[in-house]
DRENVO-784164 format. One record per residue (C-alpha): x, y, z. Coordinates in steps of 0.05 Angstrom, whole numbers, plus 5000, padded with zeros to 4 digits. Example, Ala and Ser with C-alpha at 12.3 -4.5 7.8 and 13.67 -1.06 7.14 Angstrom:
BEGIN
524649105156/527349795143/
***
This chain:
BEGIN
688824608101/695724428071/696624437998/697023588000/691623548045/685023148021/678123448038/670923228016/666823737986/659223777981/655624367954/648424537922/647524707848/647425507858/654925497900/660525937886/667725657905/673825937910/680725437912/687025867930/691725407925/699825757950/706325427942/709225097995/715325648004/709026218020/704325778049/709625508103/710126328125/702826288157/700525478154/704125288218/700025798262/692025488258/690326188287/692126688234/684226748217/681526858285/680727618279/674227948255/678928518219/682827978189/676927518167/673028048137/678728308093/679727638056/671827548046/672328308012/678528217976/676227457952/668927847936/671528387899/675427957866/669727337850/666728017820/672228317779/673427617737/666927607708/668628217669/676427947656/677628317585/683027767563/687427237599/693027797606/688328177650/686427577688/693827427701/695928127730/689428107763/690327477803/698027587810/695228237846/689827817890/694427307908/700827837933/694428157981/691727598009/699027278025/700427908056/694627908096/694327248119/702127278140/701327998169/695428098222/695828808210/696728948139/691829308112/689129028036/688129577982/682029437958/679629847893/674730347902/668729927871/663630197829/655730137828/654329927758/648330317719/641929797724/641029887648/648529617636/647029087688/640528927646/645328887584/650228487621/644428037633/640727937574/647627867536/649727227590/643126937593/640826837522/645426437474/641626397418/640727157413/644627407343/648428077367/644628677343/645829387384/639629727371/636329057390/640529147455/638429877465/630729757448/631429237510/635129687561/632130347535/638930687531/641631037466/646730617419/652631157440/650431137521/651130417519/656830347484/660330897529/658030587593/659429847575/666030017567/666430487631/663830017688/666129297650/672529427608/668229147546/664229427483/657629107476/660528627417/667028477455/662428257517/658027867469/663827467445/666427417509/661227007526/660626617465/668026337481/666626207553/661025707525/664625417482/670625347538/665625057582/662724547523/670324347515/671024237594/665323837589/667323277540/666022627548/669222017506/668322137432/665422787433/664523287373/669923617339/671524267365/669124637301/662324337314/662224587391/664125227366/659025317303/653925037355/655925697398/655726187350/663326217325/663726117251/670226437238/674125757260/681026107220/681026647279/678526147329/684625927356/687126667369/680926887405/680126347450/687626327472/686827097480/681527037533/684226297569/692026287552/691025687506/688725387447/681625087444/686124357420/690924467484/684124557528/680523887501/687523507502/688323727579/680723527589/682422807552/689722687593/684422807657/679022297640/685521797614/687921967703/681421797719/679121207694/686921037713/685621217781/678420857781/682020257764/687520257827/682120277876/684719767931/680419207967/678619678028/674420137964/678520717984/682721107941/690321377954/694121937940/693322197864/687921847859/682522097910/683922807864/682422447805/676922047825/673722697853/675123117787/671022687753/665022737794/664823477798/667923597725/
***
């Protein structure tokens, strides 16, 4: 579809979506032919570059590696989709050990677990070193790093998730687990390119455009322009 294009989405609770959305100057190189997609070799190298890459960001290190990252994602892909033939270099992908995957887990799924690494190794039955070692092989991440990794992404999400007068942020982040609010800002804007003030003010100015946008709905109780992404933004925010 083309980049001003509206659509109507519908998913279940479990979906994973990808938006690329491309300027108009690259997009115009492949847009105007509706049958760049229609070979097998071409459709299955997007789904493994967009899959490799769905993978790779859940073990982003910090926002500078999720820049080059994407930069590198988007050059392939716009490549691909203007050049039948050209052939996306994928990395070589590795299997990751089922006791880091187990850490990986454990650290993701329980937020109210207080970071302790022989805790950690007791659970995965690895050694303090072979976890350490391997953690930082297959993900890019120590243990810690990956614990506070994921610390910051709830507290991102809790931020994302205001509504009206919400909490300060120093309450969302004690409630996560972050009591050093004089580092705060640096860490967060390490791993998402911006303060955790900048992310709530963007997440304000978009409730302000919706309730804006609620408010211009015409007599035929459609929406127009700006306003149908607004409107929608809200719902699935």
């Amino acid at each position: 579809m083309r980049a001003d294009e509206p659509f109507d989405l519908v998913t279940d609770g479990h979906s994973v979506l990808t938006i690329v959305q491309f300027p108009e100057s690259d997009a115009a190189r492949f847009s105007s032919d509706r049958s760049f997609l229609e070979s097998d070799r071409q459709r299955q190298q997007v789904r493994s570059l967009l899959e490799e890459y769905n993978l790779r960001s859940r073990y982003f290190p910090d926002y500078d590696s999720a820049v080059r990252e994407t930069r590198y994602m988007l050059t392939q892909l716009t490549a691909c989709l203007s050049e039948p033939t050209f052939q996306i270099n994928l990395p070589r992908r590795r299997i990751i050990d089922p006791k880091i995957e187990q850490a990986v887990q454990f650290i993701a799924n329980n937020p109210g677990w207080e970071f302790n690494l022989q805790d950690l190794t007791r659970i995965v039955h690895s050694s303090e070193r072979t976890l350490y070692y391997q953690m930082k092989r297959y993900i890019g991440m120590t243990p810690y790093r990956y614990y506070q990794r994921c610390k910051l992404l709830r507290l991102r999400m809790a931020l994302l998730s205001c509504e009206g007068d919400s909490p300060s942020i120093s309450w969302h982040a004690l409630e996560h687990g972050l009591n050093h609010l004089g580092r705060l800002p640096a860490l967060y804007a390490s791993q998402f390119g911006e303060k955790p003030s900048e992310t709530l003010a963007k997440r304000k100015a978009l409730l302000v455009a919706s309730e804006r946008a609620l408010s211009m709905k015409d007599n035929s109780g459609t929406y127009s322009g700006m306003a149908d992404g607004c409107a929608a933004g809200r719902r699935t925010s």
